[in-house]
LOPAFI-759201 format. One line per field, with one value per residue (C-alpha): residue in three letters; z, x, y negated; residue number from 1. Coordinates in steps of 0.2 Angstrom, whole numbers. Each point is the difference from the previous one (the first is absolute). Example, Ala and Ser with C-alpha at 12.3 -4.5 7.8 and 13.67 -1.06 7.14 Angstrom:
// residues 2
r	(ALA,SER)
pz	(39,-3)
px	(62,6)
py	(22,-17)
k	(1,2)
END
This chain:
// residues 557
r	(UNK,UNK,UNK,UNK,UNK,UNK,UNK,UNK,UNK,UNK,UNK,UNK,UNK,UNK,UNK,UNK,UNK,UNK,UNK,UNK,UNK,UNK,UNK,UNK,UNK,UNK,UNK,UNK,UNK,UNK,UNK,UNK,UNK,UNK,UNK,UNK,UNK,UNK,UNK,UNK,UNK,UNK,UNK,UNK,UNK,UNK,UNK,UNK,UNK,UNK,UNK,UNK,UNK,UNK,UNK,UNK,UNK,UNK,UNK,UNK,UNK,UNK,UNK,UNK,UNK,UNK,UNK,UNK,UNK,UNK,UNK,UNK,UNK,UNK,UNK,UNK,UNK,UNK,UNK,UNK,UNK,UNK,UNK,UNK,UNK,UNK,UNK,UNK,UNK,UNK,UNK,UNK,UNK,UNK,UNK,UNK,UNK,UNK,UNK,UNK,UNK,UNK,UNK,UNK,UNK,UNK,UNK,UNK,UNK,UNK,UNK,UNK,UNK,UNK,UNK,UNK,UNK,UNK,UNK,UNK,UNK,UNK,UNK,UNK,UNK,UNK,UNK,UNK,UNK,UNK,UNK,UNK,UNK,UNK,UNK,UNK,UNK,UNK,UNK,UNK,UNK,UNK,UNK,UNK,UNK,UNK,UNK,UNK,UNK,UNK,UNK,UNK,UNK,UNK,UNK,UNK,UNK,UNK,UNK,UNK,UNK,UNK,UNK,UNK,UNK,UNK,UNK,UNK,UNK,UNK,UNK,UNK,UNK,UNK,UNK,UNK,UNK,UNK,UNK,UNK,UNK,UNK,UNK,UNK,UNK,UNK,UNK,UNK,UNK,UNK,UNK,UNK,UNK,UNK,UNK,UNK,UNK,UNK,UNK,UNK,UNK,UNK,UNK,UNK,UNK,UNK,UNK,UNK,UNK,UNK,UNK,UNK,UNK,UNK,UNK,UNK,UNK,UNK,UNK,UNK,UNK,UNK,UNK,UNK,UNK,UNK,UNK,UNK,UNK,UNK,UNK,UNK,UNK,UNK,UNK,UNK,UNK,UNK,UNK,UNK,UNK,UNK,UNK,UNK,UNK,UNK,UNK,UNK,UNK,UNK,UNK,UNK,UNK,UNK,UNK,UNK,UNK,UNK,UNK,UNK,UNK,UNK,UNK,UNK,UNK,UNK,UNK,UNK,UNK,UNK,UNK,UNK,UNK,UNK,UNK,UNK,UNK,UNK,UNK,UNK,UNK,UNK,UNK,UNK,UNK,UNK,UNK,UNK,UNK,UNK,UNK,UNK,UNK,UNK,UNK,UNK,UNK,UNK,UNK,UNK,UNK,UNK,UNK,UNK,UNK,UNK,UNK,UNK,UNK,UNK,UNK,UNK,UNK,UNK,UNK,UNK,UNK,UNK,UNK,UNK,UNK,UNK,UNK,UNK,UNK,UNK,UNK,UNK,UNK,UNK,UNK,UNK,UNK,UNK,UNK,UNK,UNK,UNK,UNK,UNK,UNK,UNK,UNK,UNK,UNK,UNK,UNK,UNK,UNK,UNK,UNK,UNK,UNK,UNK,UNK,UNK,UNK,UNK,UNK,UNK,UNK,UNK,UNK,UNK,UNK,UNK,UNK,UNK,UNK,UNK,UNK,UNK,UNK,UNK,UNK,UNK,UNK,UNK,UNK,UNK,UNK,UNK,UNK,UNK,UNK,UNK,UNK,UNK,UNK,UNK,UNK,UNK,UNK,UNK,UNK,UNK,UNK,UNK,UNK,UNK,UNK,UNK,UNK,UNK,UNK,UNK,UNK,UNK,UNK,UNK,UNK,UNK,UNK,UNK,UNK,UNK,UNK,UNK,UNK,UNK,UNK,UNK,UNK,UNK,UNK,UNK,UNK,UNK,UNK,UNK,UNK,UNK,UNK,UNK,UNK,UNK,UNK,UNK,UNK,UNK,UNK,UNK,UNK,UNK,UNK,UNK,UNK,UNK,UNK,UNK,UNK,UNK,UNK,UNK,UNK,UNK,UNK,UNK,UNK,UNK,UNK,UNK,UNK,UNK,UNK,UNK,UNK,UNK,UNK,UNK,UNK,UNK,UNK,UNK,UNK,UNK,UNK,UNK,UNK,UNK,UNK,UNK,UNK,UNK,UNK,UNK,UNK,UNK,UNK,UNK,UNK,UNK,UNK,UNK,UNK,UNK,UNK,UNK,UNK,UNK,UNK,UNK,UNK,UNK,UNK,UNK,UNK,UNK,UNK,UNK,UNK,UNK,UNK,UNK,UNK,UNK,UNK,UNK,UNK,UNK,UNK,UNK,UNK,UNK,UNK,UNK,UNK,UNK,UNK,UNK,UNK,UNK,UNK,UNK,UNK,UNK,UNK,UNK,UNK,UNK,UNK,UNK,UNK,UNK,UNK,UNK,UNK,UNK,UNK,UNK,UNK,UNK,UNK,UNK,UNK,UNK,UNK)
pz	(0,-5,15,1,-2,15,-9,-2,16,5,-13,9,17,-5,-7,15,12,-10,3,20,3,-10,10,13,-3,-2,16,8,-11,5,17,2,-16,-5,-11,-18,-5,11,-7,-18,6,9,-15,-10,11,1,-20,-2,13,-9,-17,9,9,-19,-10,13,-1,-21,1,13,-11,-3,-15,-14,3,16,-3,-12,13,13,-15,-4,18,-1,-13,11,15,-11,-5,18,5,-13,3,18,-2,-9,11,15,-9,-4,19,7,-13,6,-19,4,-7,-18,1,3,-14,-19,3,14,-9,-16,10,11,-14,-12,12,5,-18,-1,16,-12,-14,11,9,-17,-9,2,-12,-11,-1,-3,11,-2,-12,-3,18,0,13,6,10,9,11,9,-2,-8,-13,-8,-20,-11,-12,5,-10,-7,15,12,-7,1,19,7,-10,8,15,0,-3,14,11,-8,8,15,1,-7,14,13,-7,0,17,5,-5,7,18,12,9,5,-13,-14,4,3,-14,-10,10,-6,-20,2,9,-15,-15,5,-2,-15,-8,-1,-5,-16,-2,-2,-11,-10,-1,2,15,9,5,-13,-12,12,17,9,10,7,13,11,-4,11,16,-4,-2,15,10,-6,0,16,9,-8,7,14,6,-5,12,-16,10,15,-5,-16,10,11,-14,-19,0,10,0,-14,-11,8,5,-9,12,-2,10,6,9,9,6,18,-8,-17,-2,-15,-7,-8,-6,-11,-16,8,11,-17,-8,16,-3,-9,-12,10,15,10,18,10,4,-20,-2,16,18,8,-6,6,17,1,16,6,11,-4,-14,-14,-17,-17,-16,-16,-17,-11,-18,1,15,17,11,19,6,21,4,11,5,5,10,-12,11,-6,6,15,6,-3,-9,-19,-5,-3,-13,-6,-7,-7,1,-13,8,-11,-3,17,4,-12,6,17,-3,-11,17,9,-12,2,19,-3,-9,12,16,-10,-3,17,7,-14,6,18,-2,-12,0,18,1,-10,6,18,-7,-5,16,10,-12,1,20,-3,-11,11,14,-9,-10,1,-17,-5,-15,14,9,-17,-1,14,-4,-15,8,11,-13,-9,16,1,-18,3,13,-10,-15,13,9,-17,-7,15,2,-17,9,7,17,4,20,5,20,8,2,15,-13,13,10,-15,-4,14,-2,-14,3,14,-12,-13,1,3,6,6,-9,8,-2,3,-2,0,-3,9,-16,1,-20,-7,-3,-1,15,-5,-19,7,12,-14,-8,12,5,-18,-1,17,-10,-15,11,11,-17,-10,15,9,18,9,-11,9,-7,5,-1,-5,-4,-15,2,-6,15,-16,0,7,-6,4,-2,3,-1,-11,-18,-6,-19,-16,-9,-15,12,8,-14,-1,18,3,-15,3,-1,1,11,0,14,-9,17,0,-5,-11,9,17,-5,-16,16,9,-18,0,19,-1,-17,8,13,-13,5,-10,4,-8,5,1,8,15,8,9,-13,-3,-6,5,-4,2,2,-3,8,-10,13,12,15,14,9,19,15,10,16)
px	(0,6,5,-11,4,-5,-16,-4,1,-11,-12,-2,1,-16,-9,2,-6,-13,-7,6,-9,-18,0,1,-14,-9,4,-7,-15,-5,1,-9,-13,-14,-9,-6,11,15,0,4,12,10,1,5,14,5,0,12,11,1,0,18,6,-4,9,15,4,-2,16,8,-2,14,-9,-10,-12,-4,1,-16,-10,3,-4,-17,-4,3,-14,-12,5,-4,-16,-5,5,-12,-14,1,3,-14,-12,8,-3,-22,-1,10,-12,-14,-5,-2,-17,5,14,-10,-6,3,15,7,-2,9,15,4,-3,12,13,-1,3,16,6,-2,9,14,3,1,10,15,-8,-12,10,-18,5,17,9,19,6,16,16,7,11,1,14,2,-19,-10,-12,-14,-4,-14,-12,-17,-13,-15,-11,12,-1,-20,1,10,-10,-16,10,2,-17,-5,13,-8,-18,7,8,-18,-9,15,-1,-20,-2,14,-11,-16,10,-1,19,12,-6,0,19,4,-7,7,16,-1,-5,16,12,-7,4,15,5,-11,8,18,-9,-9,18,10,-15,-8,16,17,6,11,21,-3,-15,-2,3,-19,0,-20,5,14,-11,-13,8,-5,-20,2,6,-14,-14,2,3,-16,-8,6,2,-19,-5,-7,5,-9,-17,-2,-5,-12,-11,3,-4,-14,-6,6,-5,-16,-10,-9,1,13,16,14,17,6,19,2,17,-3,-18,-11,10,-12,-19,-14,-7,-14,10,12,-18,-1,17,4,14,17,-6,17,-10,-15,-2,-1,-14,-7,3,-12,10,15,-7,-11,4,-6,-17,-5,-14,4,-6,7,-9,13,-5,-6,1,-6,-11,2,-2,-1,10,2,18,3,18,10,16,13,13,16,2,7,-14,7,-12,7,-16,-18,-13,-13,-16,-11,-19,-10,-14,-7,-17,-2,4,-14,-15,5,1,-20,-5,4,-10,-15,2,-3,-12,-9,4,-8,-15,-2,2,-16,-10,5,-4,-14,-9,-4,-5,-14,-3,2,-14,-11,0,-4,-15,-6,-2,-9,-10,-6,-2,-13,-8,-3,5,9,8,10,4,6,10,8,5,7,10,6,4,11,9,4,7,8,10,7,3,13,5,4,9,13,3,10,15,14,3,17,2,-9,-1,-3,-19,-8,-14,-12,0,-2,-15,-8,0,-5,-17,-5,1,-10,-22,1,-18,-2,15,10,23,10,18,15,13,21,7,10,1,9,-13,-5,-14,-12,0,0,-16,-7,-1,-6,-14,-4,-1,-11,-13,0,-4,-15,-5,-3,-2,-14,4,1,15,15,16,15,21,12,17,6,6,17,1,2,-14,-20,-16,-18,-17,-18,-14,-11,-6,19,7,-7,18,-4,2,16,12,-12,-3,14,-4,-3,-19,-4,-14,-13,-12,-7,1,20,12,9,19,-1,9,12,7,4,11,8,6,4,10,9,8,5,-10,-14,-18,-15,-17,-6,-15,1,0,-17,-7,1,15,19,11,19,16,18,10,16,10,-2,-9,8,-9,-1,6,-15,2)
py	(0,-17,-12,-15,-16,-11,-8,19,2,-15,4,19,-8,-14,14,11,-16,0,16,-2,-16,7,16,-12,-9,13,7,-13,-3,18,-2,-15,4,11,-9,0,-14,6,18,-4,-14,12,13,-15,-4,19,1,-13,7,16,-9,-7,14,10,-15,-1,18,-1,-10,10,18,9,10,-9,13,-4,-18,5,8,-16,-10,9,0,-20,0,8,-11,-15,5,5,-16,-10,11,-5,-18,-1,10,-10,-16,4,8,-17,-12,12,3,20,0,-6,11,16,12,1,-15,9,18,-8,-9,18,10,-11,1,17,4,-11,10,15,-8,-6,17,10,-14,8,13,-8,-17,-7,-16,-3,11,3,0,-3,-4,-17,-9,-17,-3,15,3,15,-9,11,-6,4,-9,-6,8,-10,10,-8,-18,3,6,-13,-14,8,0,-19,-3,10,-11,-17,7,1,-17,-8,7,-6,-17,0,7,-15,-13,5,4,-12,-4,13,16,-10,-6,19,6,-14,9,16,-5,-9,15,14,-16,-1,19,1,-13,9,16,-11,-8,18,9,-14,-13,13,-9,8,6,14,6,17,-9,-4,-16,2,14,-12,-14,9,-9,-14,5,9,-16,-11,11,12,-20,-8,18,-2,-19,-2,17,9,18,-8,-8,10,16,-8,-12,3,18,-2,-17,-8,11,7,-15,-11,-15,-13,6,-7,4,-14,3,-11,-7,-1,-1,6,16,12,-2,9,-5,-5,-12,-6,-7,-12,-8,-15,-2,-5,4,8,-2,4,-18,-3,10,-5,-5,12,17,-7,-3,13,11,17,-2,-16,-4,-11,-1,-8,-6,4,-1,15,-1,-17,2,-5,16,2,14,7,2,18,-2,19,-1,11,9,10,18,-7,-10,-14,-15,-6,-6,-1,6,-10,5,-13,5,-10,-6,-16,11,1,-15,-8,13,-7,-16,6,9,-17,-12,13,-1,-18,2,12,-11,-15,12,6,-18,-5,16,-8,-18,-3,16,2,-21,4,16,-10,-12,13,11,-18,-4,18,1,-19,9,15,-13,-7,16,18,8,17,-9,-9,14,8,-18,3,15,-2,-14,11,13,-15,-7,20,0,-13,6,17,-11,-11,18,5,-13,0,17,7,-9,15,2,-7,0,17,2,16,3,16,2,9,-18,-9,11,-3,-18,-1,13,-11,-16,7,0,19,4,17,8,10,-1,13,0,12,-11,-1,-9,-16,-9,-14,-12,-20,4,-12,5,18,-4,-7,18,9,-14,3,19,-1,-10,8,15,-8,-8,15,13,-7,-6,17,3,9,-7,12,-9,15,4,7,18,-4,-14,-15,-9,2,0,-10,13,-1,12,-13,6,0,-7,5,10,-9,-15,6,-10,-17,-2,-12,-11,-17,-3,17,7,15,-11,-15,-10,1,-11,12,-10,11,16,-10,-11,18,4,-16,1,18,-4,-16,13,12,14,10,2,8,9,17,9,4,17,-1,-11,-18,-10,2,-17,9,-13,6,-11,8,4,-15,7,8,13,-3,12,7,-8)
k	(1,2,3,4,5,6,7,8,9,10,11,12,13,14,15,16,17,18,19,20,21,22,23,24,25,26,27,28,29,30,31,32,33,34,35,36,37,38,39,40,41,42,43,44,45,46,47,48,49,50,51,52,53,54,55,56,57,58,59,60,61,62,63,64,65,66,67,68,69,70,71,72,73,74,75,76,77,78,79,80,81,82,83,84,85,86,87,88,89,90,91,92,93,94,95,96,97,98,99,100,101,102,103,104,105,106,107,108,109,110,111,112,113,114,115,116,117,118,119,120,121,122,123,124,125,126,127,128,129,130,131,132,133,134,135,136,137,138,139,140,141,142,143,144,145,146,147,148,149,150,151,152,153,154,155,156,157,158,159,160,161,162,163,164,165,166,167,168,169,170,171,172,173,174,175,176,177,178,179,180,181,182,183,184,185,186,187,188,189,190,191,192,193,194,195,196,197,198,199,200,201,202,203,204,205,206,207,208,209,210,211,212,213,214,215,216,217,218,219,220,221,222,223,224,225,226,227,228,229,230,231,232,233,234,235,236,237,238,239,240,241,242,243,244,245,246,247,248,249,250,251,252,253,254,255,256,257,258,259,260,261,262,263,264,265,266,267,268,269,270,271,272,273,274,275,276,277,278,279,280,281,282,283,284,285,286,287,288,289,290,291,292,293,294,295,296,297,298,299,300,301,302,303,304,305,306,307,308,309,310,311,312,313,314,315,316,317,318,319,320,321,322,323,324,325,326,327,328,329,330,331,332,333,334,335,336,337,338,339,340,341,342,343,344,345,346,347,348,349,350,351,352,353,354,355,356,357,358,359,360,361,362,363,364,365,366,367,368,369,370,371,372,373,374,375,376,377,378,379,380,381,382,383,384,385,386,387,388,389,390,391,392,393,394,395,396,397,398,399,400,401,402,403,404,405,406,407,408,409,410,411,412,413,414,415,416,417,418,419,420,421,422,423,424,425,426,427,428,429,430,431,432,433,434,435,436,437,438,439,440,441,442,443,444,445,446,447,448,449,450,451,452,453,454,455,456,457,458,459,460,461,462,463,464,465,466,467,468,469,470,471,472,473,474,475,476,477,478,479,480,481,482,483,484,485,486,487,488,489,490,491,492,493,494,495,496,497,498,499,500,501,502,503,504,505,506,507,508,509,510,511,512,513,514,515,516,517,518,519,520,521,522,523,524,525,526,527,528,529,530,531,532,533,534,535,536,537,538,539,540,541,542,543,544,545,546,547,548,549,550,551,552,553,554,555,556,557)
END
């Protein structure tokens, strides 16, 4: 074996760094990493060690035919290497679904073919034909001809390198801060070993026509890339929000570094934000400042439309607990903001309503009532009692219509409620007559205690209303301990009337209001519980309430 000169020797020595500081970094990216991004990274980074390690030990051969076989194995490093640079490359710009079936069938299969060629070249010469021995200071050179099959491949192999610096540059300029610097980072690391490659194949650039450049040059991406990596966190957030989150979600996301600030985003997030802007506080003040636990909100504009979006901050820890950063999602809530700010004008709406009903309804009514009883002072008429009843049968209407009106509002500050004490009180508040109460109840609910008392008043009326006054009304439980129910012995509800009975309006008696049992819905429905009527065991009608887990059963005493 010839003795090498001493730029022999530091060409063997660079490439052999090469592959030392690669298998390095992927040492490292394998102990911190898992991910769909990482894992082709890391074979990447193992390919072009190899494609190194094989180039190196080219030059070192003592036989030319052992400098053909590391020379064919260089050509199968090679290859390894771009198809994982480009499969790094769609996973890191999270383009996976345009890269999945006929494109990604056509690219594997392409290249699995070209490893067939490259293996068997030394026999079919279909690549590179007329291999042949050369020397370069000391160094075992390997010389053949390029085939027009060969020409084709590595120009389809540059195309498939352009792809992957368009989608590095267009995923730069829709990312917000640090990940568009580092992937602006690592487009710059792979140019610049890319560009000796093109140099040595397209323009003959290089110490001898046989003598590869790309492989020592791989230091060099190495450097650049594995520190953009690694100085932006990739192996530390990727993990725990692209695969995930990023990808997954349909909700604007963000990764907000504590140092560095925004560092990774969806491409629901990329639509919110503006041309230039290189900070939160250039999109907007709010997601810079928003802070775990605390409600803020942020109005950013949509496609030329100003949208309302909730802010949900998550702390983001590394493996060692330790806090890096925060996840944003941003929860559009602009239609729900408009049917609340719809609910509120209705509410007015209602309010002024009521306050009419209030004001000048009953003054007439008022008047009415006082002429009436002048009336019957002087004469004796059925018409005026039939007046005066109808008056009363108003002045009752008018009271559901303002019970009604004021009770769709939810309950917000529930208090603790002995039902069988509030049943009580309200049975003795009520014209009962003869009928008879018996309850069975050891329940404690969440309620608003008036608006519940309001119910059960409600119930026991509707029960002495169509029962008869020697109605027993019976106060249960629910045998699952969730709720309870109100029944009477009366002539019950029709089942075709079971559905309609809580209508507003709606009555089978001619003399009710039709509001009594719609007012018991919209109580029930402001607590969030359920209620609905049956028949009842013994006959008559049974008006069951599930108060949805919110009653605690009391210990017998």
């Amino acid at each position: 074996m010839t003795e090498l000169s001493a730029l022999a020797t530091g060409l063997v020595g660079a490439a052999f760094v090469s592959a030392v500081i690669g298998g390095a970094l992927a040492l490292l990216a394998w102990r911190r990493s898992d991910t769909a991004a990482a894992r082709p990274f890391l074979w990447f980074v193992l390919f072009q060690s190899a494609w190194s390690t094989a180039t190196a030990l080219t030059w070192l051969s003592p036989t030319f035919n052992a400098a053909l076989a590391f020379k064919t194995l260089s050509y199968v490093f090679a290859l390894g290497s771009l198809v994982s640079w480009v499969v790094f490359v769609v996973a890191y710009t999270r383009r996976d679904e345009r890269f999945r079936g006929w494109p990604r069938t056509l690219f594997l299969g392409w290249n699995a073919i070209y490893v067939l060629l490259v293996l068997t070249n030394p026999v079919t010469e279909l690549l590179l034909a007329d291999p042949r021995p050369a020397s370069f200071q000391g160094l075992m050179l390997v010389e053949w001809t390029p085939t027009d099959l060969f020409t084709a491949n590595l120009l389809v192999i540059y195309g498939a390198v352009l792809v992957t610096y368009w989608l590095l540059i267009r995923f730069a300029r829709r990312a917000v801060g640090g990940q568009g610097r580092q992937a602006l980072a690592v487009l710059g690391g792979d140019l610049a070993f890319v560009g000796i490659n093109v140099a040595y194949y397209v323009g003959g650039y290089s110490l001898h026509p046989s003598l590869d450049p790309s492989p020592i040059f791989f230091t060099v991406t190495v450097v650049v890339v594995g520190s953009a990596l690694f100085a932006y966190d990739f192996l530390d957030y990727e993990p725990l929000v692209t695969d995930l989150l990023l990808e997954e979600m349909n909700d604007p996301i963000i990764v907000r570094d504590d140092v560095r600030g925004p560092i990774a985003l969806n491409d629901a997030a990329a639509r919110l934000v503006p041309e230039g802007a290189e900070t939160l506080s250039d999109v907007a003040p709010a997601l810079a400042n928003a802070v775990d636990g605390a409600k803020s909100t942020v109005s950013l504009d949509l496609d030329g439309e100003q949208r309302t979006f909730d802010i949900g901050v998550s702390p983001i820890r590394t493996r060692d607990e330790q806090k890096r950063g925060d996840l944003l999602v941003l929860r559009d809530v602009t239609q729900q903001q408009r049917r609340q700010r719809e609910l509120e004008r209705q509410t007015e709406r209602l309010d002024q309503f009521a306050s009419v009903v209030s004001h000048d309804l009953r003054n007439p009514l008022s008047v009415a009532s006082g002429r009436l009883e002048l009336a019957r002072e002087e004469y004796e008429s059925d018409h005026l009692d039939r007046s005066a009843d109808a008056l009363d049968r108003m002045e009752t209407l008018i009271d559901d219509l303002l019970t009604l009106a004021r009770q769709g509002e939810a309950v917000r500050d529930p208090e603790p409620v002995e039902l069988a004490e509030l049943v009580d009180a309200c049975w003795r508040t009520v014209a009962t007559g003869e009928a008879t109460l018996r309850t069975d109840v050891s329940l404690t609910v969440r309620a608003d205690r008036s608006r519940l008392r309001q119910v059960l008043e409600n119930l026991f009326r509707n029960a002495i209303d169509h029962g008869g006054p020697e109605v027993t009304v019976t106060v249960g439980e629910l045998p699952d301990g969730n709720g309870f129910y109100v029944a009477d012995d009366g002539p019950g509800v029709p089942e075709a009337d079971h559905e309609r009975i809580f209508e507003s309006g709606y009555s089978p008696d001619e003399e009710g209001t039709g509001f009594g049992l719609r007012i018991v819905a919209e109580i029930v429905e402001a607590h969030g519980w359920d209620v609905d009527v049956s028949e009842n065991e013994n006959g008559g009608a049974r008006f069951r309430i599930d108060v949805a887990g919110r009653a605690v059963k009391q210990p017998a005493e």
